[in-house]
Legacy VTK file of the C-alpha trace (Angstrom):
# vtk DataFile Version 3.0
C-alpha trace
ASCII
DATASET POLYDATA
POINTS 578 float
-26.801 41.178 -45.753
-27.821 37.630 -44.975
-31.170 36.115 -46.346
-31.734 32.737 -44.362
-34.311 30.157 -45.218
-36.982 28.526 -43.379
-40.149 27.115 -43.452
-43.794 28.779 -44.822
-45.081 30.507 -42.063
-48.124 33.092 -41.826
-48.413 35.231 -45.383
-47.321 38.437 -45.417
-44.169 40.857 -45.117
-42.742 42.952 -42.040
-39.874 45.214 -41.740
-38.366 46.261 -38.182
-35.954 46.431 -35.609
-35.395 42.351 -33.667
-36.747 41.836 -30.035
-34.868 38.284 -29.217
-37.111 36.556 -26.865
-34.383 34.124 -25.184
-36.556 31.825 -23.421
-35.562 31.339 -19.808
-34.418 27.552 -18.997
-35.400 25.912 -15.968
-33.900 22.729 -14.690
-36.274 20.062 -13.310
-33.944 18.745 -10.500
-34.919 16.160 -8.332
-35.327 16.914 -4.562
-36.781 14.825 -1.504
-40.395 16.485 -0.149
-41.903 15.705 3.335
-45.284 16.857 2.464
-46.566 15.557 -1.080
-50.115 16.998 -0.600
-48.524 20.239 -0.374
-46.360 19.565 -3.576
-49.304 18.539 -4.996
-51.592 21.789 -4.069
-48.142 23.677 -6.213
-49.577 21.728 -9.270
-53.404 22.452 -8.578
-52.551 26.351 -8.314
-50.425 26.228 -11.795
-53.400 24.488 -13.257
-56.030 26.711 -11.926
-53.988 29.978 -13.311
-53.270 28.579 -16.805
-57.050 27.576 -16.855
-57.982 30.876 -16.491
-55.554 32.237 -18.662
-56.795 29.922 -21.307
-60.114 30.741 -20.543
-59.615 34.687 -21.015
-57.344 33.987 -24.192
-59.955 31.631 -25.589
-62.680 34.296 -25.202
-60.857 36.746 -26.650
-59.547 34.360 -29.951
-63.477 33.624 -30.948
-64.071 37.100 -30.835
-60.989 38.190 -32.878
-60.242 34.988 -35.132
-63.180 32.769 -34.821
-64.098 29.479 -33.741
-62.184 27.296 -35.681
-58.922 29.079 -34.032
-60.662 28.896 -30.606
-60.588 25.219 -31.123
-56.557 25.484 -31.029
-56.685 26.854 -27.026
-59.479 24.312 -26.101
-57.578 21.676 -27.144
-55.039 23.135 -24.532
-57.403 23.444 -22.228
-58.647 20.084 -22.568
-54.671 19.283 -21.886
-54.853 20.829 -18.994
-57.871 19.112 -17.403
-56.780 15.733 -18.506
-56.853 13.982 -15.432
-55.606 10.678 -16.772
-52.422 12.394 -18.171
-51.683 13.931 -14.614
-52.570 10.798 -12.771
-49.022 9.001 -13.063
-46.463 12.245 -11.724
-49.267 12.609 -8.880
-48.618 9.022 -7.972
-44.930 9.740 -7.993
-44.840 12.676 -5.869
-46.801 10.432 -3.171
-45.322 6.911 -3.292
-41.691 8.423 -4.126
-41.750 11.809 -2.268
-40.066 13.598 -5.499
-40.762 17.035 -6.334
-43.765 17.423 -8.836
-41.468 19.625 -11.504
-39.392 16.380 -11.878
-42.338 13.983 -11.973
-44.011 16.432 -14.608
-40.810 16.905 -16.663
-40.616 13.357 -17.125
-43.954 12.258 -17.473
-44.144 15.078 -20.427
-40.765 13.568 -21.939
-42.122 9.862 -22.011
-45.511 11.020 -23.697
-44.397 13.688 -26.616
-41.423 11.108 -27.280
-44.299 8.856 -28.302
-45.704 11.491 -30.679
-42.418 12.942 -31.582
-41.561 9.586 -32.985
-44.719 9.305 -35.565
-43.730 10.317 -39.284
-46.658 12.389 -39.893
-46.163 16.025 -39.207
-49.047 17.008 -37.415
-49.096 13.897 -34.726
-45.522 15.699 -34.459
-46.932 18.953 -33.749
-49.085 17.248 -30.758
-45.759 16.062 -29.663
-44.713 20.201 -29.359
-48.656 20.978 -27.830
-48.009 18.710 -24.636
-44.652 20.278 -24.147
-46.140 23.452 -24.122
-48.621 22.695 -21.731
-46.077 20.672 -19.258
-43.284 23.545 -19.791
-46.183 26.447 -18.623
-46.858 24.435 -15.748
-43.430 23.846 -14.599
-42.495 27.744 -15.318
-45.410 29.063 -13.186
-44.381 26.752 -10.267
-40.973 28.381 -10.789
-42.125 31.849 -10.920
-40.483 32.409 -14.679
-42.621 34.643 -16.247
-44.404 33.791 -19.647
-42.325 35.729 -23.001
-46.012 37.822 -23.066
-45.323 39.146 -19.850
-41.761 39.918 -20.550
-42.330 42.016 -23.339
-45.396 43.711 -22.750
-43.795 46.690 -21.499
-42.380 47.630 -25.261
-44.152 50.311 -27.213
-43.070 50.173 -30.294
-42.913 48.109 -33.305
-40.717 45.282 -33.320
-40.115 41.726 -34.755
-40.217 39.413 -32.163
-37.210 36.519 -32.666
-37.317 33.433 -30.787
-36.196 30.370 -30.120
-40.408 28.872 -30.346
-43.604 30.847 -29.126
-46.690 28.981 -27.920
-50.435 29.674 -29.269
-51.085 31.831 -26.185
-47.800 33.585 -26.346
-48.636 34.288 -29.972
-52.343 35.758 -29.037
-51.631 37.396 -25.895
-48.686 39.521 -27.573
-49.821 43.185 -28.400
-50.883 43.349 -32.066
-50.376 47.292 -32.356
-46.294 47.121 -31.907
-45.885 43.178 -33.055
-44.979 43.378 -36.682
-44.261 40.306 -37.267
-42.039 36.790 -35.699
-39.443 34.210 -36.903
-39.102 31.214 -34.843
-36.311 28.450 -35.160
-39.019 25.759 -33.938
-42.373 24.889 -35.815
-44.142 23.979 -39.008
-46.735 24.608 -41.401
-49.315 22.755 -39.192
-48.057 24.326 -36.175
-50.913 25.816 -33.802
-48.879 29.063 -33.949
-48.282 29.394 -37.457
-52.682 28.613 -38.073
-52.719 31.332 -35.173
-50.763 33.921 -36.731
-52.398 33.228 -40.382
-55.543 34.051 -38.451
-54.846 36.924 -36.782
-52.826 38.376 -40.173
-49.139 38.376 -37.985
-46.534 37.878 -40.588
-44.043 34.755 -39.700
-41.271 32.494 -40.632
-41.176 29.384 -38.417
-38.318 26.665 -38.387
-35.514 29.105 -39.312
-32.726 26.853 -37.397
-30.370 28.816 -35.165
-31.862 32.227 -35.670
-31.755 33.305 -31.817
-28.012 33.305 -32.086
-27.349 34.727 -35.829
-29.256 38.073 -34.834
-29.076 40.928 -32.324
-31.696 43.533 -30.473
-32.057 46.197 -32.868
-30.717 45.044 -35.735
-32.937 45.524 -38.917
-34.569 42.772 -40.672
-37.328 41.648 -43.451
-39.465 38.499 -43.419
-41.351 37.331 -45.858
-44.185 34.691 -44.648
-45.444 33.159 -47.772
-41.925 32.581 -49.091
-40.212 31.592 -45.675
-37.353 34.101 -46.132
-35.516 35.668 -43.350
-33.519 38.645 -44.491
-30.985 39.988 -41.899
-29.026 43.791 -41.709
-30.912 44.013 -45.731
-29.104 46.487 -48.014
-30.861 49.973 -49.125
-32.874 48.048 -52.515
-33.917 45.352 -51.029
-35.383 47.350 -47.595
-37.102 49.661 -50.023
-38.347 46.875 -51.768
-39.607 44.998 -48.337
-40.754 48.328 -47.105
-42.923 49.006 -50.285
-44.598 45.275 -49.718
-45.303 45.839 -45.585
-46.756 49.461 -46.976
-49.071 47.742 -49.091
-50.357 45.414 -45.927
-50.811 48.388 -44.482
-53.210 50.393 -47.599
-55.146 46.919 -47.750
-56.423 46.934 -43.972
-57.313 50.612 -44.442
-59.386 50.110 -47.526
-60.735 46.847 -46.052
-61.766 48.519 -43.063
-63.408 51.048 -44.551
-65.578 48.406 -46.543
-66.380 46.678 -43.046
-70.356 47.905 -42.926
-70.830 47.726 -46.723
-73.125 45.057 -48.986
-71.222 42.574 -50.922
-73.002 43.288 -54.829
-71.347 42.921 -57.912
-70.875 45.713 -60.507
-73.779 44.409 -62.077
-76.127 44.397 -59.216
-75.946 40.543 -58.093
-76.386 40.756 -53.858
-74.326 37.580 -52.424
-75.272 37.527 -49.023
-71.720 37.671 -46.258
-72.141 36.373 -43.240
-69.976 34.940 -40.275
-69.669 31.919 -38.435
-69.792 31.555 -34.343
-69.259 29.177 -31.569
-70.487 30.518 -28.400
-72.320 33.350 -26.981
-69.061 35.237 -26.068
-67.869 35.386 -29.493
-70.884 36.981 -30.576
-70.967 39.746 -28.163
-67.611 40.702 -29.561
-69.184 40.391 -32.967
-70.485 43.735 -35.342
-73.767 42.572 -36.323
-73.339 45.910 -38.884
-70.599 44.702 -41.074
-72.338 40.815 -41.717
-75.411 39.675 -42.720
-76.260 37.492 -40.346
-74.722 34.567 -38.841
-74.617 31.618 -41.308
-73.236 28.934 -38.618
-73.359 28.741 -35.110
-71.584 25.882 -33.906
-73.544 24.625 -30.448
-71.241 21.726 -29.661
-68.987 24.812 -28.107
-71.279 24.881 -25.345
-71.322 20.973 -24.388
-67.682 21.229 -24.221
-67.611 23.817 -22.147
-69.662 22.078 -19.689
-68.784 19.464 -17.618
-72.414 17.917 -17.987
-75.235 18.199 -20.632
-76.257 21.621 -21.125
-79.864 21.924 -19.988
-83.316 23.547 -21.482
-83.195 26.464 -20.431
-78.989 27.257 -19.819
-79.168 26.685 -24.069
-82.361 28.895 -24.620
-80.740 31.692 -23.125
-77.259 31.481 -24.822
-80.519 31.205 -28.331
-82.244 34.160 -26.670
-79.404 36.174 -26.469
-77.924 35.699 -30.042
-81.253 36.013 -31.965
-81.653 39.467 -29.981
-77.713 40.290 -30.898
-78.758 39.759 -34.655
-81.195 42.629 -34.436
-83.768 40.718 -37.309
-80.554 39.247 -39.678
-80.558 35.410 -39.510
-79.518 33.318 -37.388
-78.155 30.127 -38.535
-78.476 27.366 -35.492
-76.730 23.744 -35.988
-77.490 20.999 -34.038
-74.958 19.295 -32.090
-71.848 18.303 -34.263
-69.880 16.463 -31.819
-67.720 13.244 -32.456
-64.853 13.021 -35.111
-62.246 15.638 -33.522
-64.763 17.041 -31.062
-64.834 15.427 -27.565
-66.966 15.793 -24.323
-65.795 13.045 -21.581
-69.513 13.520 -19.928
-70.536 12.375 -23.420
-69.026 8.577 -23.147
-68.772 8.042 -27.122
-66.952 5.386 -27.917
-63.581 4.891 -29.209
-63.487 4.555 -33.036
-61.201 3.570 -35.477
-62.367 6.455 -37.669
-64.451 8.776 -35.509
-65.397 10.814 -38.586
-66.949 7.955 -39.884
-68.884 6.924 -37.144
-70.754 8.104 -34.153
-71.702 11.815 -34.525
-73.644 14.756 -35.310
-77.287 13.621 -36.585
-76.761 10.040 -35.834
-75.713 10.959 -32.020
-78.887 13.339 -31.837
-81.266 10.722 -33.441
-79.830 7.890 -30.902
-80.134 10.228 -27.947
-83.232 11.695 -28.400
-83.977 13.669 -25.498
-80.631 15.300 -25.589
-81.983 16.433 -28.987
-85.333 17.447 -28.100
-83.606 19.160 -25.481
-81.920 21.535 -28.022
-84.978 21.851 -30.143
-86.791 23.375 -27.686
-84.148 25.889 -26.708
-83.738 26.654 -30.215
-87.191 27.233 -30.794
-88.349 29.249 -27.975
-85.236 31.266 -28.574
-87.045 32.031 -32.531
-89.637 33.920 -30.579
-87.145 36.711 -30.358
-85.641 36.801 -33.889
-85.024 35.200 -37.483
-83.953 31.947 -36.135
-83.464 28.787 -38.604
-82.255 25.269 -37.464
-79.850 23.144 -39.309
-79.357 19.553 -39.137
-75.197 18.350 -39.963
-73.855 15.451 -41.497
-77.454 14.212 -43.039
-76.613 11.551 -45.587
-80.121 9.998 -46.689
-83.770 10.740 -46.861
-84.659 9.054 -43.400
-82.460 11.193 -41.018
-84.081 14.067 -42.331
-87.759 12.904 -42.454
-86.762 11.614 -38.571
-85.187 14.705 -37.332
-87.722 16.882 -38.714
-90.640 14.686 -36.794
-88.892 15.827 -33.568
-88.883 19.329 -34.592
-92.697 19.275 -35.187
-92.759 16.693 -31.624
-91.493 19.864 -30.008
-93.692 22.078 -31.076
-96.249 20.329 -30.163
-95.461 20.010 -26.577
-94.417 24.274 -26.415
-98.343 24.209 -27.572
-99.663 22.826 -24.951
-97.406 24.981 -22.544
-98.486 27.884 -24.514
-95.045 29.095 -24.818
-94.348 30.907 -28.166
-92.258 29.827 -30.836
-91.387 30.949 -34.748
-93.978 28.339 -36.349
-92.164 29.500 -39.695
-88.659 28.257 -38.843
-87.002 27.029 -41.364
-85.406 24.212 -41.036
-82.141 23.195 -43.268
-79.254 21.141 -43.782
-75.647 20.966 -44.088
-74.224 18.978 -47.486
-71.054 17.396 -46.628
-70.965 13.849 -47.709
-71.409 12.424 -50.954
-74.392 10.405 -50.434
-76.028 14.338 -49.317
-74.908 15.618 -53.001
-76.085 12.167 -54.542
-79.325 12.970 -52.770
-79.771 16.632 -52.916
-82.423 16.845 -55.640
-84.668 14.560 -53.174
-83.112 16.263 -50.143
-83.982 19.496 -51.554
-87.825 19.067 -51.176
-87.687 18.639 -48.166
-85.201 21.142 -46.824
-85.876 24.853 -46.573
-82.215 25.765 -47.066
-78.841 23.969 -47.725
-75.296 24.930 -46.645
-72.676 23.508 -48.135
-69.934 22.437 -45.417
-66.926 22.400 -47.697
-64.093 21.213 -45.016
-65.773 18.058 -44.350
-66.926 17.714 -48.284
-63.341 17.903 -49.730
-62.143 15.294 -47.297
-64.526 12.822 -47.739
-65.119 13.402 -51.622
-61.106 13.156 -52.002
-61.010 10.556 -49.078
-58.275 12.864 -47.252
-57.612 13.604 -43.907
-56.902 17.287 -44.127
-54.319 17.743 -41.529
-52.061 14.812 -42.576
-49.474 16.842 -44.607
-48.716 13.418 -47.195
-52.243 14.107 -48.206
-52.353 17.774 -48.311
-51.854 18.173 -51.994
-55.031 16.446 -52.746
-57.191 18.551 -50.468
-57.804 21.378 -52.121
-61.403 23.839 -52.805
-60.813 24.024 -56.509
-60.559 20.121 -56.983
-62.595 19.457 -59.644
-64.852 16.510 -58.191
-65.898 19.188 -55.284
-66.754 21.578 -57.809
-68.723 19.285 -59.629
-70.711 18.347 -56.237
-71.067 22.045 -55.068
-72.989 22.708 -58.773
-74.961 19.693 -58.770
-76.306 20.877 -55.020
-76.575 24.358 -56.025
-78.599 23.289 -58.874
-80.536 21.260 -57.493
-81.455 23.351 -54.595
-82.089 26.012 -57.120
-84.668 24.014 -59.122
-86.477 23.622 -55.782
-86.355 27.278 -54.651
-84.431 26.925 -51.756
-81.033 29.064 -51.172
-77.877 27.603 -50.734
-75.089 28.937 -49.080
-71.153 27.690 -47.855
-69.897 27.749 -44.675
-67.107 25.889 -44.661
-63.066 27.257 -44.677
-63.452 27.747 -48.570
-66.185 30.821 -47.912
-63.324 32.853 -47.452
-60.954 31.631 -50.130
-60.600 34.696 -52.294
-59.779 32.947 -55.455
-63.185 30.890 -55.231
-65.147 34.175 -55.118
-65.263 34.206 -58.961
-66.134 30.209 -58.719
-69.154 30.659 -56.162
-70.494 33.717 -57.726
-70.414 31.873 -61.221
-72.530 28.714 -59.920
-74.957 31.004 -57.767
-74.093 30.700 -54.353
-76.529 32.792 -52.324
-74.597 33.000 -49.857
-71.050 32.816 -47.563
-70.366 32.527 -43.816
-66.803 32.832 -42.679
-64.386 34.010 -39.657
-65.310 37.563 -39.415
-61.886 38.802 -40.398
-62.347 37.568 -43.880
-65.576 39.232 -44.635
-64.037 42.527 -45.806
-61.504 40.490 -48.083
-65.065 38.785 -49.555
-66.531 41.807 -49.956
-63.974 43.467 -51.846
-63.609 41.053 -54.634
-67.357 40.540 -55.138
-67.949 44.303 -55.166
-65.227 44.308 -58.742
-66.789 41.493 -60.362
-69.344 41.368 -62.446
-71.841 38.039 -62.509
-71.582 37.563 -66.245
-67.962 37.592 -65.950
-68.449 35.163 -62.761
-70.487 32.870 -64.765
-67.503 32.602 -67.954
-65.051 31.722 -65.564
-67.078 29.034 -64.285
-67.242 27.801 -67.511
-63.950 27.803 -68.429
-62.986 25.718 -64.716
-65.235 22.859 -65.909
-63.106 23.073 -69.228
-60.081 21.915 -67.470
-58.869 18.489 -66.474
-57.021 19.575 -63.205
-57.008 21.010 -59.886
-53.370 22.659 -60.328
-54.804 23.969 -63.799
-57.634 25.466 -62.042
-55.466 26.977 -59.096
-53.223 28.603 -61.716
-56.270 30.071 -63.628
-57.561 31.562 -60.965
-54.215 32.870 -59.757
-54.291 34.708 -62.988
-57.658 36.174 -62.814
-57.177 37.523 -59.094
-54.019 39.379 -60.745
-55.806 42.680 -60.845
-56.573 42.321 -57.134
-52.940 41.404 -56.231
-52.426 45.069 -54.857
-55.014 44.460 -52.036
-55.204 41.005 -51.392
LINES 1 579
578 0 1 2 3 4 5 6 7 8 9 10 11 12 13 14 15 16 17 18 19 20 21 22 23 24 25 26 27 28 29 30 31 32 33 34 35 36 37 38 39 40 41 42 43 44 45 46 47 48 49 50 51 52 53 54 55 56 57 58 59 60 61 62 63 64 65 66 67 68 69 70 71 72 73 74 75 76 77 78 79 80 81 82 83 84 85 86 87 88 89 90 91 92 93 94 95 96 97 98 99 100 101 102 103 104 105 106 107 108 109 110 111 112 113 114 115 116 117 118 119 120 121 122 123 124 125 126 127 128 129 130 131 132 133 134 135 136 137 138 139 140 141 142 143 144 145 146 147 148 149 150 151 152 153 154 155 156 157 158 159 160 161 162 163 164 165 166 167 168 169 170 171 172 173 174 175 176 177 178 179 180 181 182 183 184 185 186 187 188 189 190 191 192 193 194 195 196 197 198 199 200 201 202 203 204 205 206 207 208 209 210 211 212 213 214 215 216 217 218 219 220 221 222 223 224 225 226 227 228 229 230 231 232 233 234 235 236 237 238 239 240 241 242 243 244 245 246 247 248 249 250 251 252 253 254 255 256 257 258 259 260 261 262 263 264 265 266 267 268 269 270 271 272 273 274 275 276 277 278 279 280 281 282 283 284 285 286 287 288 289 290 291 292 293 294 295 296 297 298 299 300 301 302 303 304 305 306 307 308 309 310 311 312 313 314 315 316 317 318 319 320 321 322 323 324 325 326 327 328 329 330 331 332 333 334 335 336 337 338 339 340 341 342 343 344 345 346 347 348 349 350 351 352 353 354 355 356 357 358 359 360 361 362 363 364 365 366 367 368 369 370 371 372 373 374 375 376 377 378 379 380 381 382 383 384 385 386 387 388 389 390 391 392 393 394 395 396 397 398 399 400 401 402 403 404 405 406 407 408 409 410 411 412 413 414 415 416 417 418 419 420 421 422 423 424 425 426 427 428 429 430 431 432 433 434 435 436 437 438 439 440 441 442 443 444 445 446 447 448 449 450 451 452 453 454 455 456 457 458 459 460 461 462 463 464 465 466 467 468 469 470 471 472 473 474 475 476 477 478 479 480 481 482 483 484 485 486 487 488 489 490 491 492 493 494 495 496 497 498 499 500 501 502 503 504 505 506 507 508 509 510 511 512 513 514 515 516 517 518 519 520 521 522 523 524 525 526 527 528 529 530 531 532 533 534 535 536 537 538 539 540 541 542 543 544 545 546 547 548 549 550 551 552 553 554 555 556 557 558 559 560 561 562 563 564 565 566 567 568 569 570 571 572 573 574 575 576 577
């Protein structure tokens, strides 16, 4: 028996026989070409293909994983379509006459060295992306099939070693037979390892030198939450392994099972569970059965899709569509959130020194106002055909409200006079996710039919901490007590007005904050849609009262690590599921 370590990976334990995925190696030599628009039409097919494999992968990722994971493959595809990146190995293969797999082999080494070389982990990580991307490119050129394609013949469980497996390797592999995957490249803030959290794959990542220490069939155990590789395991500790992967396996039973029920506590409290969304694909994927409605659509999924602004009426039927989808459950509608880590070239924004605190969301749609009214009008035509509501993000005073609200009632004005019919009972709401919108929310709050609390962007600007910088990671966290002071003064505050307030931000589906959100009155929860069960689950064994102590006994303590390890505690009883 050998246990090897390596680095946190996805949670979770597998046992099975090893698959080694050797990757293939390809050697970018250098050869003289007499045509270079004919090289050049090589790299234009390789680009075309991978876009539409992103494409159908990306589809297929909102639907199963959300968003938020989406986000992960459009940043490839982004990579893809950067023309600026591909401008310089063009050049090459016309002014020097060198094959393009050279020119793109050392284009891609001269940009991820630059990345490569940054001490923070998850510039690092970018480094690894734009490998990824140049590496596809050059295999398709040279006909070496992708590891997906090499292994999709197998039909029964495995665990899948390799040497390093791509975001779209890790999606496009069969879920039925893959049991799990240990890597010997990547990190905790490695696309693949947020991938396979997502999608619930067990996986150890950065286990050095793995490809060579194991062989096809041999038995092993991983262990994702504690990094641990166990190879040929003796008779206890496969039992032991076995009992924990069993386990996995009784939880998504039960949790499926609980898919189409109400989230109420044993004492009757209803907390409404419902999911977030980015485009209209991923809701036609979605079971409008098993949520209560969709808490968060994101729309800036659809400007950077296009390669233009979207128009009137392109918008009101991608609306349309999803209020119909809902069947009468609401339908949460933001306006464009774009800016910070969220790019469309057509756009022009400018280039910040901090993007996320400068140019986007509200203050974009309040500069550009026809761009805005644009999306009013889509969204409200679309509220003839369902419970729609509107949400405004990233308001942080009095007057962005007041002023985005005037264009809400401009635009009903002018569907008036066209006679066109509209909701004229939409509410209209906003997301909290600055300080100055929790300083404010007692004001806010009168003038607001509904708040959701964004917690990703409220941690990081509360604790001043850029959430995927790993130096900093220990200070973002959902139980820090300064966000859980802000969340109660907005829930109280929104309370005292008579307006609900709900979360939509990563922390929704935090299991350990159940007991924390329940306790301060949260009305409601929006989340990836493979985390509602979880939700559900919990809230469905807790009572409010007892909600409501623990609550009290957080604001008690002096620390976040305090609170993390009180709530570990009090999720014991649930450790068998979850």
């Amino acid at each position: 028996m050998i246990e090897i370590k390596g680095s946190e990976g996805a949670v979770g334990y597998a046992v099975g026989k090893v698959v080694i995925l050797k990757e293939q190696k390809y050697t970018a030599e250098i050869r003289t070409v007499k045509n270079p628009e004919e090289e050049l039409k090589r790299l234009e097919k390789a680009r075309d293909d991978y876009r539409r494999e992103l494409e159908e992968v990306w589809e297929e990722t909102k639907i199963n994983a959300g968003a938020d994971s989406a986000a992960i493959l459009q940043a490839y595809k982004e990579m893809v379509n950067d023309e600026i990146f591909f401008q310089r190995p063009i050049r090459r293969v016309r002014e020097e006459r060198i094959n393009i797999e050279l020119a793109l082999e050392e284009e891609k080494k001269s940009v991820a060295a630059v990345f490569m070389s940054m001490d923070d982990p998850y510039m690092k990580e970018r480094g690894t992306d734009i490998e990824n991307v140049c590496n596809t490119l050059i295999k398709k050129m040279k006909g070496i099939e992708s590891p997906a394609e090499k292994i999709e013949k197998i039909k029964e469980s495995f665990i899948l070693v390799a040497e390093d497996l791509t975001p779209i390797d890790t999606v496009r592999l069969d879920k039925r037979y893959l049991k799990g995957f240990v890597t010997e490249r990547g990190g905790r803030t490695s696309h693949t390892v947020i991938l396979a959290k997502t999608l619930g794959i067990p996986a150890v990542v950065g286990v050095s030198g793995i490809t060579q220490r194991t062989r096809d069939g041999e038995t092993i155990c991983i262990d994702g939450a504690g990094g641990r590789v166990i190879l040929n395991p003796e008779d206890e500790i496969l039992k032991q392994y076995e009992k924990e992967r069993q386990k996995t396996e009784k939880r998504r039973e039960l949790l499926e099972r609980l898919k189409n029920e109400r989230a109420v506590t044993i004492d009757g409290r209803r907390i409404d569970i419902c999911v977030n969304s980015g485009d209209m694909e991923s809701v036609r994927g979605l079971d409008m059965e098993s949520c209560d409605g969709v808490g968060l659509f994101r729309t800036e999924f659809l400007y950077m899709a296009q390669d233009d602004y979207p128009t009137e009426e392109f918008q009101y039927e991608v609306y349309k569509e999803l209020a119909r989808k809902a069947g009468g459950k609401e339908v949460i509608i933001r306006t464009l959130d774009i800016g910070g880590d969220k790019q469309a070239d057509y756009m022009k924004l400018p280039r910040e020194q901090n993007p996320f605190l400068g140019y986007r969301a509200i203050r974009i749609s309040l500069d550009r106002t026809e761009i805005f009214k644009t999306q009013l009008r889509a969204i409200l035509r679309a509220s003839a055909y369902g419970k729609v509501s509107i949400m405004f993000p990233m308001i942080v005073n009095l007057e962005e409200l007041r002023r985005a609200k005037t264009f809400v009632e401009e635009c009903k004005w002018e569907l008036d006079k066209q006679d066109i019919p509209y909701d004229t009972e939409i509410r209209v709401g906003i997301m909290v996710e600055t300080p100055a919108a929790v300083l404010l929310s007692d004001k806010l709050a009168e003038e607001a039919d509904f708040f959701s609390i964004g917690t990703n962007d409220l941690i990081q600007y509360i604790t001043a901490t850029d959430r995927m910088n790993e130096h900093t990671q220990y200070l973002y966290k959902s139980c820090n007590l300064s966000v859980l002071r802000a969340v109660r003064m907005v829930a109280e505050n929104a309370h005292r007005a008579g307006i609900p307030v709900g979360i939509c931000g990563e922390a929704a589906s935090d299991e350990r904050m159940t007991y924390i959100w329940l306790g301060l009155g949260i009305d409601e929860l929006s989340m990836v849609p493979s985390q509602a069960s979880h939700i559900k689950y919990i809230v469905k064994h807790i009572s409010q009262k007892e909600a409501e102590k623990t609550v009290q006994k957080v604001f008690e303590m002096d620390a976040a690590d305090e609170v993390e390890q009180y709530l570990k505690e009090r999720m014991a009883d649930y450790e068998e599921i979850l």
